[in-house]
LUMKEZA-834214 format. One record per atom (N, C-alpha, C, O, CB): residue in three letters; x, y, z; atom name; residue number from 0. Coordinates in Angstrom, 3 decimals, always signed. Glycine has a CB too. Layout:
   torgu       east      north         up   tiba   lumpa
     ALA          X          Y          Z     CA     NUM
...
***
This chain:
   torgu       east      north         up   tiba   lumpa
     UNK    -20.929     -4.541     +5.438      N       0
     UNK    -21.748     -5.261     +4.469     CA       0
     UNK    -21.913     -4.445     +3.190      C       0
     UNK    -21.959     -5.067     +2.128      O       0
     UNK    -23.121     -5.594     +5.070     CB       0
     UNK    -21.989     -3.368     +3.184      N       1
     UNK    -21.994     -2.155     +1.908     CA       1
     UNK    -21.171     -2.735     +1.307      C       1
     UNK    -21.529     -3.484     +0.398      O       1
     UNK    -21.586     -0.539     +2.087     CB       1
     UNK    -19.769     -2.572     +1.629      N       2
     UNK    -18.565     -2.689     +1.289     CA       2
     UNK    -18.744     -3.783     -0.140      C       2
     UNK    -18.663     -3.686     -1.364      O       2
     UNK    -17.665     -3.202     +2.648     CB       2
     UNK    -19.056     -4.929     +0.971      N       3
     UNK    -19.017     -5.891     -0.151     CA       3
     UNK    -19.682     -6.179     -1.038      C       3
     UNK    -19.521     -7.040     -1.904      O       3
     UNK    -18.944     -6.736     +0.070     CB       3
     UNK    -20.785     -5.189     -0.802      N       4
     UNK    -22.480     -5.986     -1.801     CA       4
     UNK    -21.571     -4.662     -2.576      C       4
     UNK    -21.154     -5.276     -3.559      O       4
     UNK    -25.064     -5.860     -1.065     CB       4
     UNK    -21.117     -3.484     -2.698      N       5
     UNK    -20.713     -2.339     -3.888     CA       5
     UNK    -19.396     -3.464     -4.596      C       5
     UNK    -19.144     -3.577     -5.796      O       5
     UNK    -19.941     -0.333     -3.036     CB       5
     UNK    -18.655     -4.256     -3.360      N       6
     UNK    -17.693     -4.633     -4.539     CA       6
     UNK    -18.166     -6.206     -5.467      C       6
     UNK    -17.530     -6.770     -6.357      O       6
     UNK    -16.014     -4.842     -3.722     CB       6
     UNK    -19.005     -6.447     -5.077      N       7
     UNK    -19.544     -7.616     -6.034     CA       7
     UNK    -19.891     -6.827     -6.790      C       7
     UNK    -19.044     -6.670     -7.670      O       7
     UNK    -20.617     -8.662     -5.684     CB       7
     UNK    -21.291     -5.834     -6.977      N       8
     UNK    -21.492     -4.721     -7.807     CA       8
     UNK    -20.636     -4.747     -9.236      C       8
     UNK    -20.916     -5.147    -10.366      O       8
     UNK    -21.129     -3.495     -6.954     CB       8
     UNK    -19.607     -4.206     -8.717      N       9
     UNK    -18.507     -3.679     -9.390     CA       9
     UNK    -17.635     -4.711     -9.890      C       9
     UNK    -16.793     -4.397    -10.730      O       9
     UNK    -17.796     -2.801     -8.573     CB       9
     UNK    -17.717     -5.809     -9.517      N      10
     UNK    -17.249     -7.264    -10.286     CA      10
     UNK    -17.621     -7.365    -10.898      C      10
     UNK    -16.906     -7.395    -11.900      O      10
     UNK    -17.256     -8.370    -10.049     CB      10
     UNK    -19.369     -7.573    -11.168      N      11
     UNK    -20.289     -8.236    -11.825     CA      11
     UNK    -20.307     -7.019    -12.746      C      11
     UNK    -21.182     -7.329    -13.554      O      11
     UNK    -21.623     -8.784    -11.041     CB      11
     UNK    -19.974     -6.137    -13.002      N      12
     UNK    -20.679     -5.105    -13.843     CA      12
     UNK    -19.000     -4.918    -14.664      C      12
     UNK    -18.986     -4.222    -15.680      O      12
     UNK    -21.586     -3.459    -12.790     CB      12
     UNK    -18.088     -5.346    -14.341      N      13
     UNK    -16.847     -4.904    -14.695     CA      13
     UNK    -15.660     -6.124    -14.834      C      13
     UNK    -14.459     -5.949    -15.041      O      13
     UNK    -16.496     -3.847    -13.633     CB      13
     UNK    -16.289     -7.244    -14.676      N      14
     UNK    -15.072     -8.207    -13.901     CA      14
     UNK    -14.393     -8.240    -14.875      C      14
     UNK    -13.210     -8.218    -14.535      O      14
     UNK    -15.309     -9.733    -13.292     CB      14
     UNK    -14.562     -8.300    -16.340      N      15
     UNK    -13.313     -9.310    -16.934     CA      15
     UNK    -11.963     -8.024    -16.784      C      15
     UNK    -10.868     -8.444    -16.411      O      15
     UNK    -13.690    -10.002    -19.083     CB      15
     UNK    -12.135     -6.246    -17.136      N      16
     UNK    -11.575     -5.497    -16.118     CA      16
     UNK    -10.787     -5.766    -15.064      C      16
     UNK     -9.616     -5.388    -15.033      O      16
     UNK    -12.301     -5.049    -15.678     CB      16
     UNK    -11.465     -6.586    -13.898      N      17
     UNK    -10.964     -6.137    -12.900     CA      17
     UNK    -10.296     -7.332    -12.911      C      17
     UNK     -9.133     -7.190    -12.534      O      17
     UNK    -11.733     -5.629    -11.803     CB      17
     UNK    -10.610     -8.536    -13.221      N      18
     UNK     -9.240     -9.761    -13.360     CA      18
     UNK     -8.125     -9.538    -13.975      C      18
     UNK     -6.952     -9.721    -13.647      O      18
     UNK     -9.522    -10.978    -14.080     CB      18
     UNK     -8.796     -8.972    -15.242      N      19
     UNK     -7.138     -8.690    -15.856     CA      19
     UNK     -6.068     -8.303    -15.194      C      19
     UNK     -4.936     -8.787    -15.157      O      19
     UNK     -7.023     -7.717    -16.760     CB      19
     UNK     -6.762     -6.923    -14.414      N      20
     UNK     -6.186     -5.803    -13.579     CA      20
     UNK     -5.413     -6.803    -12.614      C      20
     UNK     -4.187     -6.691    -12.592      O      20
     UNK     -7.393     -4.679    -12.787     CB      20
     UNK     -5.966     -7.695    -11.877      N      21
     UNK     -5.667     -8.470    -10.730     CA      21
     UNK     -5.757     -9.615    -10.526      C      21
     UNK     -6.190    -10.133     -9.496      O      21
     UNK     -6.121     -8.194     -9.949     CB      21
     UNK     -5.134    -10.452    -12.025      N      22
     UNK     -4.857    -11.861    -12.272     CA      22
     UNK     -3.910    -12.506    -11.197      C      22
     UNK     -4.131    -13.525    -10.542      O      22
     UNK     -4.236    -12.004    -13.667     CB      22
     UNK     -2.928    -11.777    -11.163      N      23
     UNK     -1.733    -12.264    -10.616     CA      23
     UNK     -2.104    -12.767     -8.775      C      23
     UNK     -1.638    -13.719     -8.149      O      23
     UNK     -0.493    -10.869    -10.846     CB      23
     UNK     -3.236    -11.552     -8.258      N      24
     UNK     -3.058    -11.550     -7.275     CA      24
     UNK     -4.318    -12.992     -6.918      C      24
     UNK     -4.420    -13.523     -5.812      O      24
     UNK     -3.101    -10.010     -6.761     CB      24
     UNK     -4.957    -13.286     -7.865      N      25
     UNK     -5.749    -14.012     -7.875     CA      25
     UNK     -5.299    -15.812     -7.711      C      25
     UNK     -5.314    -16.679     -6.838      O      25
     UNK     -6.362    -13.525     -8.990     CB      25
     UNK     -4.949    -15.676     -9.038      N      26
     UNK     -3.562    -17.175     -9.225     CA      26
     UNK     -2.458    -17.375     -9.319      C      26
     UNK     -1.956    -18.306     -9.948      O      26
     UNK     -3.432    -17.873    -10.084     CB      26
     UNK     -1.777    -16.371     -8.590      N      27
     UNK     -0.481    -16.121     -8.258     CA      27
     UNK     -0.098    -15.664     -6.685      C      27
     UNK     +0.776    -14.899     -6.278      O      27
     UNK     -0.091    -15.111     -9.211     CB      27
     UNK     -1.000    -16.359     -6.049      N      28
     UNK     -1.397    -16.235     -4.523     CA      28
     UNK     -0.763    -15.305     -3.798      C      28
     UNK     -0.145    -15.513     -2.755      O      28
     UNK     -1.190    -17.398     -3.787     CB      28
     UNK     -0.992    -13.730     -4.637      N      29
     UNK     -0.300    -12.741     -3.820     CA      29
     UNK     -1.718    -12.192     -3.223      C      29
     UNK     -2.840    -12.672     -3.064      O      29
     UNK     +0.776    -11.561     -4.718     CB      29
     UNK     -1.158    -11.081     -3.002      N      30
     UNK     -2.343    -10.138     -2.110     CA      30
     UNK     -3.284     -9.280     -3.239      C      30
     UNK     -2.717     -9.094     -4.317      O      30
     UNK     -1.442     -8.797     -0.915     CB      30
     UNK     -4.563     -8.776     -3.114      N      31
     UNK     -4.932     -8.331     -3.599     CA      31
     UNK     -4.652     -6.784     -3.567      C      31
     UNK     -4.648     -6.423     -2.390      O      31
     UNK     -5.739     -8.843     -3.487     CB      31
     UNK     -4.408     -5.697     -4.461      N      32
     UNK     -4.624     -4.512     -4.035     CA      32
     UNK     -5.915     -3.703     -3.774      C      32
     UNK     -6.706     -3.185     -4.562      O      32
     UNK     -4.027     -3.989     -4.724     CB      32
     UNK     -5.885     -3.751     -2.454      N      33
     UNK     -7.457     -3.410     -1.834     CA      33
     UNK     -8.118     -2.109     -2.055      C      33
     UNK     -9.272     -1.803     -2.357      O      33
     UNK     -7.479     -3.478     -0.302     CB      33
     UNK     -6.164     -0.876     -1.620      N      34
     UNK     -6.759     +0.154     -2.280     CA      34
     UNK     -6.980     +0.340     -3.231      C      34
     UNK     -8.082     +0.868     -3.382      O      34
     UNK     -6.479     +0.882     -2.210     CB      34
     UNK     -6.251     +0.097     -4.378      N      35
     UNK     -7.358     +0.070     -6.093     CA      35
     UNK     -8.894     -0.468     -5.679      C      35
     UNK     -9.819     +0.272     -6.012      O      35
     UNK     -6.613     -1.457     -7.613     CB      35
     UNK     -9.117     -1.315     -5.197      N      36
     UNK    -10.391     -1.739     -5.119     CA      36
     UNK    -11.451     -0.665     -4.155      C      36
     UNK    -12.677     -0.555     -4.129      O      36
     UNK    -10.254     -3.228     -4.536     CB      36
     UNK    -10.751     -0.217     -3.677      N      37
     UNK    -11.565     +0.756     -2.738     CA      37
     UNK    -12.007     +2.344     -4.114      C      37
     UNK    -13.039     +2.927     -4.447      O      37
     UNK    -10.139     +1.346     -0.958     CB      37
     UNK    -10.791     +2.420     -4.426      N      38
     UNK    -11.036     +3.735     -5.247     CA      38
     UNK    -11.854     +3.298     -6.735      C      38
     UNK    -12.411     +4.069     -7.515      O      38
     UNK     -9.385     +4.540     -5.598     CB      38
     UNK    -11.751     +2.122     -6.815      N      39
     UNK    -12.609     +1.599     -8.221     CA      39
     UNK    -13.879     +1.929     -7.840      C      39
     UNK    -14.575     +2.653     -8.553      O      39
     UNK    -12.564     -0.107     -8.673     CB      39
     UNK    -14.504     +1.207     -6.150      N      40
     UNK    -15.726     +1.094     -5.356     CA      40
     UNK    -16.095     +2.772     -5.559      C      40
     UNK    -16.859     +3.259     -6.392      O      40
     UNK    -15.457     +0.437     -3.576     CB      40
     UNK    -15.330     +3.438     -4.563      N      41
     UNK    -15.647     +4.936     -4.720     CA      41
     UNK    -16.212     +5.953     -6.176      C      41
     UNK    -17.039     +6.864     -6.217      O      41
     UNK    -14.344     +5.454     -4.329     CB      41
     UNK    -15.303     +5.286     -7.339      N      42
     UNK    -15.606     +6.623     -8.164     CA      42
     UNK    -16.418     +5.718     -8.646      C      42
     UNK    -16.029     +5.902     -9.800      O      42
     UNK    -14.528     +7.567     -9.164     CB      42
     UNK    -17.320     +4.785     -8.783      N      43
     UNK    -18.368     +4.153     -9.575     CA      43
     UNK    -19.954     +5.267     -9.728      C      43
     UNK    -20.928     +4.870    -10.368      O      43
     UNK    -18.677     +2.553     -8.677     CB      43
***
């Protein structure tokens, strides 16, 4: 549950960032890269 309440966090405080970053994987129905998302979560 951390997990996810730090990565909304980090959406909401950063998103247009983190779409750019990960448009493709968004509406281009690939995968997300989780580890970027983990190390974004971490060094915040």
């Amino acid at each position: 549950m951390k997990t996810s309440k730090n990565f909304c966090q980090y959406v909401e405080d950063d998103y247009y960032e983190w779409l750019k970053d990960n448009f493709k994987s968004f509406f281009d129905h690939g995968n997300p890269d989780w580890e970027w998302i983990r190390e974004k979560i971490k060094n915040q």
